[in-house]
N, CA and C of each residue as an Amber inpcrd file, in Angstrom:
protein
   414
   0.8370000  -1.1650000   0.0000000   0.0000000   0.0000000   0.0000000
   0.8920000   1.2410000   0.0000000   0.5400000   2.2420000  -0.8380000
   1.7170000   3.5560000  -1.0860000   0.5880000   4.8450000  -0.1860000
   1.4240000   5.4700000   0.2880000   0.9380000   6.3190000   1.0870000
   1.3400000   7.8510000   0.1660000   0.7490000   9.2210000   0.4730000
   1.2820000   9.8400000   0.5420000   2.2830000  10.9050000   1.2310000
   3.1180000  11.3340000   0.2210000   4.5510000  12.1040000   1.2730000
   3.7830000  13.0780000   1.9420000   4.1950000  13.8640000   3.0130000
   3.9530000  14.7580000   3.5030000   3.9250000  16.2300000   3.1600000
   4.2390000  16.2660000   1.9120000   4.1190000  17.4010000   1.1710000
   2.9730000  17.8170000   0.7560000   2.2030000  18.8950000   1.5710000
   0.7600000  19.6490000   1.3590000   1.0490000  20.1830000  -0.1320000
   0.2910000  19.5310000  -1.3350000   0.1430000  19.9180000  -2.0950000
  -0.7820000  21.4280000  -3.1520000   0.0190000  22.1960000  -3.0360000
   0.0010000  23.5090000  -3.0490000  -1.4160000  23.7130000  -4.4750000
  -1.9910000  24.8080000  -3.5860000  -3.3380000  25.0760000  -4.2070000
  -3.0810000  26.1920000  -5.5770000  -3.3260000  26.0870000  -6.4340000
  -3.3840000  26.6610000  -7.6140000  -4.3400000  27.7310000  -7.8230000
  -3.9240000  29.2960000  -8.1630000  -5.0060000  30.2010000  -8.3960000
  -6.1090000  29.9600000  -9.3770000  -7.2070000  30.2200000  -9.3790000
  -8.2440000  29.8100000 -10.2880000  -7.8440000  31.1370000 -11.5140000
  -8.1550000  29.9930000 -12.4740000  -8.5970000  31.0530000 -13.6580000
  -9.6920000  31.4460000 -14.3380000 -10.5050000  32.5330000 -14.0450000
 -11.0940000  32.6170000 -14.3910000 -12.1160000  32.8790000 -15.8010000
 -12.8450000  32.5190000 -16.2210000 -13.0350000  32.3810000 -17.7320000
 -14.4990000  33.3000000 -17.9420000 -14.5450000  33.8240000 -19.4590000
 -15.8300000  34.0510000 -19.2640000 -17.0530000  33.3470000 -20.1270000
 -18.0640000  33.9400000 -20.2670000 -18.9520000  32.8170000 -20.5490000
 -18.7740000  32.2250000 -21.6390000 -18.7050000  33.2110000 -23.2860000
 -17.8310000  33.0350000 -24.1940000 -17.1710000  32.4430000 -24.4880000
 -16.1360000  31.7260000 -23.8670000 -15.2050000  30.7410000 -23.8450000
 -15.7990000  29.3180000 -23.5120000 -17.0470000  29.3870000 -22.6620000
 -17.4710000  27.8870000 -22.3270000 -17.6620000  26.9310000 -24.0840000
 -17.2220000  25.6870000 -23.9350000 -17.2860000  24.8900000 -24.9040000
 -17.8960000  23.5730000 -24.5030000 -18.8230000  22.7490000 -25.0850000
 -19.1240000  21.1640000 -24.2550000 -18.4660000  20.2760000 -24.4510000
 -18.6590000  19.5280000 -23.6990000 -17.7790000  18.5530000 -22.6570000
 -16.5990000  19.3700000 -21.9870000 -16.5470000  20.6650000 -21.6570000
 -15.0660000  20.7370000 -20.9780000 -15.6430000  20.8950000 -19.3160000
 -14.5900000  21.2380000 -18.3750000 -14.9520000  20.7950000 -17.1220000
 -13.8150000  22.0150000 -16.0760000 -14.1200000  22.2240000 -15.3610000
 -13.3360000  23.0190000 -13.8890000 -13.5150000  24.1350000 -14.6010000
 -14.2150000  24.9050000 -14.9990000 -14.0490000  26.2520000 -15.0140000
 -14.8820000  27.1350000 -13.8310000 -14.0340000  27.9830000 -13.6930000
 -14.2910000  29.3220000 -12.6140000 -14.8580000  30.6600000 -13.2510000
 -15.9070000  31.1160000 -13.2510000 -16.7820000  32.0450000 -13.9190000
 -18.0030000  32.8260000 -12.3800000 -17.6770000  34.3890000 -12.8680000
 -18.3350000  34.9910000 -11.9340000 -19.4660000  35.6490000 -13.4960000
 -20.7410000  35.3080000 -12.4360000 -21.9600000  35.7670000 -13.2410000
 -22.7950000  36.5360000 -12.5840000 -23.7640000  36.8620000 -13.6290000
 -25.0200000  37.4770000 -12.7130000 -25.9700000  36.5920000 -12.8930000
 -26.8240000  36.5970000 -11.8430000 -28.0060000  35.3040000 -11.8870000
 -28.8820000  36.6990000 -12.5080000 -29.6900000  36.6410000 -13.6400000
 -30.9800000  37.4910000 -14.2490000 -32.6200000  36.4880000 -14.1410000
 -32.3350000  35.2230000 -14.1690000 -33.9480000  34.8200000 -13.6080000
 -33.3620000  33.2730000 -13.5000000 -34.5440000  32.9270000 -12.0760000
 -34.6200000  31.2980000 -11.8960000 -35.8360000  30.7190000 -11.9420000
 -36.1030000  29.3610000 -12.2420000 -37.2050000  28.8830000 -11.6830000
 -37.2460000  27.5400000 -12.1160000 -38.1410000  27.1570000 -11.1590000
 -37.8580000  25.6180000 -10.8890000 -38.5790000  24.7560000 -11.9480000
 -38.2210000  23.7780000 -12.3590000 -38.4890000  22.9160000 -13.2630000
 -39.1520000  21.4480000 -12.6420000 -38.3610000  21.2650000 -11.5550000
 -38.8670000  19.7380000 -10.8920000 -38.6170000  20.0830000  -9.4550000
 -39.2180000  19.5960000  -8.5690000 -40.1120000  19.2810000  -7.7120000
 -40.7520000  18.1120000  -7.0420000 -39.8080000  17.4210000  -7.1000000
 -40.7290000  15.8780000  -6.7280000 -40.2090000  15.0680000  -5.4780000
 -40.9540000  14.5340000  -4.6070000 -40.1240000  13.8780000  -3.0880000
 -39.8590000  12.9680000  -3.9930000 -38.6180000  12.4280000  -3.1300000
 -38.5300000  10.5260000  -3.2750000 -38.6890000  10.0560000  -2.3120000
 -39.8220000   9.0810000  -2.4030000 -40.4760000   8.2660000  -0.7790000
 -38.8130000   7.5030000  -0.4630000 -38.4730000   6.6500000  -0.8750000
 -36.9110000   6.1810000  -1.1480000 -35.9230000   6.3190000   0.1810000
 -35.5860000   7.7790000  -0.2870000 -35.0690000   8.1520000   0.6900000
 -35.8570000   9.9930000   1.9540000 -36.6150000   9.8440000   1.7210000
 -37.3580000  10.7530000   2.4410000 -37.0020000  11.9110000   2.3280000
 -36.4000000  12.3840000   1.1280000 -36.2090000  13.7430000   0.6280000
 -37.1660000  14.6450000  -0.6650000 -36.6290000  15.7640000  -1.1130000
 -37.0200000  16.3830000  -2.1470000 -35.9540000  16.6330000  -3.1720000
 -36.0640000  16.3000000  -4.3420000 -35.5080000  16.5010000  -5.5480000
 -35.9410000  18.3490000  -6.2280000 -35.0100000  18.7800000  -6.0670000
 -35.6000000  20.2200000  -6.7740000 -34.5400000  20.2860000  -8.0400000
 -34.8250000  20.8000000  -8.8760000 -33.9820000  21.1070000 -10.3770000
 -34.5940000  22.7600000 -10.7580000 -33.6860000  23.1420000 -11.0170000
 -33.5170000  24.6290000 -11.3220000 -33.2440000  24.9800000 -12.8920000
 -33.7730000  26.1130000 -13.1120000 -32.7410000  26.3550000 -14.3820000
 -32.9650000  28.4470000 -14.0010000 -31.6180000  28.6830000 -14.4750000
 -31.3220000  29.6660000 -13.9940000 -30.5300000  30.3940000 -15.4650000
 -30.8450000  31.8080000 -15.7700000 -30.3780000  32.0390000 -16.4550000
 -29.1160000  32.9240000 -16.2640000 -27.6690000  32.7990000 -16.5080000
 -26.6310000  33.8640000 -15.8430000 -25.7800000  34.0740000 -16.9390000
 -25.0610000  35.0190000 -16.8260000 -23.9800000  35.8650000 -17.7690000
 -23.3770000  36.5140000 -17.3330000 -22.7100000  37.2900000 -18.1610000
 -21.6030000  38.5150000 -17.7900000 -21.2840000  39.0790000 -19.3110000
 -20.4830000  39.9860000 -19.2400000 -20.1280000  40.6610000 -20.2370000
 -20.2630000  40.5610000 -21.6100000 -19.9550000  39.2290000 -21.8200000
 -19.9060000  38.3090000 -23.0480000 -20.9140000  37.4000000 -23.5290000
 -21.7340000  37.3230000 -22.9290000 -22.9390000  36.3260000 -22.9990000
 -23.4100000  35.3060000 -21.6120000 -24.4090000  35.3420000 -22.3040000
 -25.2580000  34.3610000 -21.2630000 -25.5480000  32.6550000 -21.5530000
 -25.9150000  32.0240000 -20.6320000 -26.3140000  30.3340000 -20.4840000
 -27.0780000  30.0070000 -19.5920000 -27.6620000  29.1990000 -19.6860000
 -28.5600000  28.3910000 -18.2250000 -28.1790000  27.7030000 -17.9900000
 -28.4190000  28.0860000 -16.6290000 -27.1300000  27.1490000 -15.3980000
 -28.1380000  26.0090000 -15.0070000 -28.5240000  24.9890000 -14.5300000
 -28.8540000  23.9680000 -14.1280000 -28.4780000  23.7310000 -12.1010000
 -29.6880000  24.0720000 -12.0020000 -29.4550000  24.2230000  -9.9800000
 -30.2280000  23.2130000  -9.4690000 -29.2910000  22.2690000  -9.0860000
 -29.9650000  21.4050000  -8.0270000 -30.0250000  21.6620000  -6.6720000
 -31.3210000  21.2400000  -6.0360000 -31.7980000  20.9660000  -4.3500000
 -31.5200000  22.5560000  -4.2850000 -30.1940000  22.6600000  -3.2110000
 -30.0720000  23.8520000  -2.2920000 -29.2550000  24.7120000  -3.1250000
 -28.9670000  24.4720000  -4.4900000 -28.2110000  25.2600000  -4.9200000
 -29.4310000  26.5110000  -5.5580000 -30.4070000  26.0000000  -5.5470000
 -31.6270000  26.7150000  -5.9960000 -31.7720000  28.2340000  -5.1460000
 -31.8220000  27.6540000  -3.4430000 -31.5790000  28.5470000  -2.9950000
 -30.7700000  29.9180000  -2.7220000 -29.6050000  29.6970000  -3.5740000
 -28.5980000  30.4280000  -3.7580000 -28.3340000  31.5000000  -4.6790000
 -28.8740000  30.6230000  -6.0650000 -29.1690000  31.1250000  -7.3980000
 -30.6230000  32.3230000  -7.4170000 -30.5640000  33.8820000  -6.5780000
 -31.5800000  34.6780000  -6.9750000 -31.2180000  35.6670000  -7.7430000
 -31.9370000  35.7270000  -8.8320000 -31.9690000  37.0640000  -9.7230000
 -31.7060000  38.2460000  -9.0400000 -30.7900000  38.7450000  -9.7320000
 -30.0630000  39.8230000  -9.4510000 -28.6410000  39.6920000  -8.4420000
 -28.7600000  38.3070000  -8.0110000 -27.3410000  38.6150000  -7.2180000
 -26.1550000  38.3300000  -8.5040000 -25.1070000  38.3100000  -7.9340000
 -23.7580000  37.6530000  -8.4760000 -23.4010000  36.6660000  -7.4660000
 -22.7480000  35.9810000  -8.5770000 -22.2120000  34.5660000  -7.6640000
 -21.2030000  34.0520000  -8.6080000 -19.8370000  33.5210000  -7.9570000
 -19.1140000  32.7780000  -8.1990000 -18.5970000  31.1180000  -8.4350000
 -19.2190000  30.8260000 -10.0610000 -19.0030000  29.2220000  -9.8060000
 -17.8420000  28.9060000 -10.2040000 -17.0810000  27.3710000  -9.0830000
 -16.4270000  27.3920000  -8.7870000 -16.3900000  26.1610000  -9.8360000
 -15.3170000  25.3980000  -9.9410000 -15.2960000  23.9510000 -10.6370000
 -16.5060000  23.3020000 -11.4720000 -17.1700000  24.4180000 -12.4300000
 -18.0540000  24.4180000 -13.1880000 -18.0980000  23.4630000 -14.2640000
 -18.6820000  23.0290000 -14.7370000 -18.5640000  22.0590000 -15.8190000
 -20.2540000  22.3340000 -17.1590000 -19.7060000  21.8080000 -18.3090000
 -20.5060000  21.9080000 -19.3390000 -21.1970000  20.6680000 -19.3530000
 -22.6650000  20.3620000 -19.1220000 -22.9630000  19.4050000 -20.0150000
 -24.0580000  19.4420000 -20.9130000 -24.1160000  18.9180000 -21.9130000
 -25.2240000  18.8560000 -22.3440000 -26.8350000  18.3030000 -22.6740000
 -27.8160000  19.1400000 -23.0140000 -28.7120000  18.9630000 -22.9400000
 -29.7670000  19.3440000 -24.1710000 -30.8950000  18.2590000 -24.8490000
 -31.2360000  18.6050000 -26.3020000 -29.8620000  18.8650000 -27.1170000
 -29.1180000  18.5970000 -26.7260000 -27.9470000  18.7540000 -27.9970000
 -27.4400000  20.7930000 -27.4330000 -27.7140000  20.8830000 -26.3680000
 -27.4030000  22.4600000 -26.5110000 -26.6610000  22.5480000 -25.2120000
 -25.9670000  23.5790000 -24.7580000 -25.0630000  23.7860000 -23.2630000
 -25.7630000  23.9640000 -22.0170000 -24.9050000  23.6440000 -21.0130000
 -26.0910000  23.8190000 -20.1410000 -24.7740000  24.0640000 -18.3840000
 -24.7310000  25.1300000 -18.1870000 -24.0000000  24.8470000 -17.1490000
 -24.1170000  24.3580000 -15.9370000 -23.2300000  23.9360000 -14.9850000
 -23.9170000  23.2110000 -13.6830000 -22.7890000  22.6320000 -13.2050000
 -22.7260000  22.7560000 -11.7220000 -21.9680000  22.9800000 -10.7780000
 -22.0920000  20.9170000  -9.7670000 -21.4330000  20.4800000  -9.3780000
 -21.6960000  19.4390000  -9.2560000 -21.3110000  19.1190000  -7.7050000
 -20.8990000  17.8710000  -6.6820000 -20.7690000  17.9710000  -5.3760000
 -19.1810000  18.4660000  -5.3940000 -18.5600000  18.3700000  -6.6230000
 -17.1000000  18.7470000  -6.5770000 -16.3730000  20.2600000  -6.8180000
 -17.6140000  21.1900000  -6.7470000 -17.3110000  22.4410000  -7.1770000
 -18.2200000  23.1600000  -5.5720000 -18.6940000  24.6430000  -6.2920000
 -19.0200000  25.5820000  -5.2420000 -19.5780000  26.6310000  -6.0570000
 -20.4530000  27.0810000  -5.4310000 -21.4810000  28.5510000  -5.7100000
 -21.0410000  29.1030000  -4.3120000 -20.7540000  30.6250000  -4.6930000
 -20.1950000  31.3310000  -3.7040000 -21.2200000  33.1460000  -3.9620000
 -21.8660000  33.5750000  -3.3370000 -22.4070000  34.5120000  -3.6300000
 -21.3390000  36.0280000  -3.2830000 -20.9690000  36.7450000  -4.1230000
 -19.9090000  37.6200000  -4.0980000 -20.5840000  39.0720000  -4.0500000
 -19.8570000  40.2050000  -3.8060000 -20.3330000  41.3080000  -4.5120000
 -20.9170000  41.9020000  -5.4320000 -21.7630000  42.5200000  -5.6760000
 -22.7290000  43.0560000  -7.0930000 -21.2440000  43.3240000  -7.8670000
 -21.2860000  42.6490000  -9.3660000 -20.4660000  42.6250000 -10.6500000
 -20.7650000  44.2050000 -11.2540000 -19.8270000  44.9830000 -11.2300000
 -19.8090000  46.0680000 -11.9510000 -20.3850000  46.3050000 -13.5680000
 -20.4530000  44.8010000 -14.2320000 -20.5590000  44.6790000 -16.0660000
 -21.7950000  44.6840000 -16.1620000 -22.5600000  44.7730000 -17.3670000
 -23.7470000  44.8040000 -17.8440000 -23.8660000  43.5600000 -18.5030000
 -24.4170000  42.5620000 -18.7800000 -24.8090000  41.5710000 -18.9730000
 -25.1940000  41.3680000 -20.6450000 -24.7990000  40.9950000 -21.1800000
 -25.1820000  40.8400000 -22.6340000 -25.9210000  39.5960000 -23.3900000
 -26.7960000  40.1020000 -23.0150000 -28.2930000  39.0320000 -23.4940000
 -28.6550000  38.4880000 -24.6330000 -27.5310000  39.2740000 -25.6500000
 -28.0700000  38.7950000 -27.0880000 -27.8540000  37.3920000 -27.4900000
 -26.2950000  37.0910000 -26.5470000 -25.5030000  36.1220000 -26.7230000
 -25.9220000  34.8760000 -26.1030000 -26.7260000  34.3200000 -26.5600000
 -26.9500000  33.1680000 -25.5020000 -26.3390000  31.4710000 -25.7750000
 -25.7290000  31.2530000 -25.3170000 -24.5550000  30.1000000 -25.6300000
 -25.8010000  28.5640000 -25.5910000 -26.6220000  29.0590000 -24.6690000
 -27.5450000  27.7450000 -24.6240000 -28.5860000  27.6260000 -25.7330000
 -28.8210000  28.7010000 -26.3920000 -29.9020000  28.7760000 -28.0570000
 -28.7580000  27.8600000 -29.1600000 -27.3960000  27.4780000 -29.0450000
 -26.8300000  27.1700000 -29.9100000 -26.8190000  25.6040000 -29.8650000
 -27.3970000  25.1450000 -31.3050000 -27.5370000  23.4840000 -31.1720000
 -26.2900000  23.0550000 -31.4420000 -25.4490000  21.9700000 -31.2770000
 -24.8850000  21.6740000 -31.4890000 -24.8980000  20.1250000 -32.1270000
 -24.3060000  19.0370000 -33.0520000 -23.9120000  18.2270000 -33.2340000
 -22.7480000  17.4430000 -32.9070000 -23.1360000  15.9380000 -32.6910000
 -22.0370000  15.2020000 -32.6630000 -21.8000000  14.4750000 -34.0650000
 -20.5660000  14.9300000 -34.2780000 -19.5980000  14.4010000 -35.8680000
 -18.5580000  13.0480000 -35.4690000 -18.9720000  12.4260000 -36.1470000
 -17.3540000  11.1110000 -35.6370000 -16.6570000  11.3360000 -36.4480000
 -15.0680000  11.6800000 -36.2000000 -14.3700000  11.8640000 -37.4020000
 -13.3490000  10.3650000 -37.5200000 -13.1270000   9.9640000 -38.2280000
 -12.6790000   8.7440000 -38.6510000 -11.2430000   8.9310000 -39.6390000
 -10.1260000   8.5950000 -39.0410000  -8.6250000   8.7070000 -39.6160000
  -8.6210000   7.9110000 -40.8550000  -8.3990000   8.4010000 -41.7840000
  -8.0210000   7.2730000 -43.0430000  -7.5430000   7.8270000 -44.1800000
């Protein structure tokens, strides 16, 4: 069995990206947005385990364009129009073939200071369909 050395492995500054840049399937990105509207999509207990399932969809941006973020349970709570918030280890996935952002148990929503930028709405990264192509070497 290999252990590790005792060397606290040193934390790396985040880089932050903006919305613009999101592409699907990529993963860990750090993006400060503005939440502009939420609302819930699902809603349902599971007898199972004696909880509630909530699903969100939230629309956020910044400077460069906007996407809908995807908020589960308590992250719902977090996600209100008009704040800013910082997601942390963000990831793309998709949905209908289109983007969809969302934050998972391995990342963080952090609610920050009101964002100085104006929000640019025209751009919406989640209206864009996308396809899967197999490309084949020969």
């Amino acid at each position: 069995m290999t252990t590790r050395s005792n060397n606290p492995q040193k934390l790396r500054k985040p880089v932050f990206v903006k919305v613009d840049q999101l592409q699907p399937g990529t993963i860990g990105h750090t993006v400060i947005v503005k939440v502009l509207s939420a609302k819930t999509v699902l809603n349902r207990a599971r007898p199972d385990v004696n909880h509630k399932i909530r699903v969100g969809e939230c629309l956020v941006g910044d400077e460069t364009g906007v996407i809908v973020f995807t908020a589960r349970n308590e992250q719902i709570d977090i996600m209100k129009p008009g704040s800013t918030v910082i997601l942390r280890n963000a990831r793309i996935d998709m949905y209908k073939s289109c983007m969809r952002l969302a934050v998972d148990k391995w990342g963080r929503i952090e609610v920050t200071e009101p964002a100085d930028f104006t929000v640019k709405e025209d751009n919406n990264l989640s209206n864009v369909e996308y396809e899967l192509v197999s490309v084949v070497d020969g």
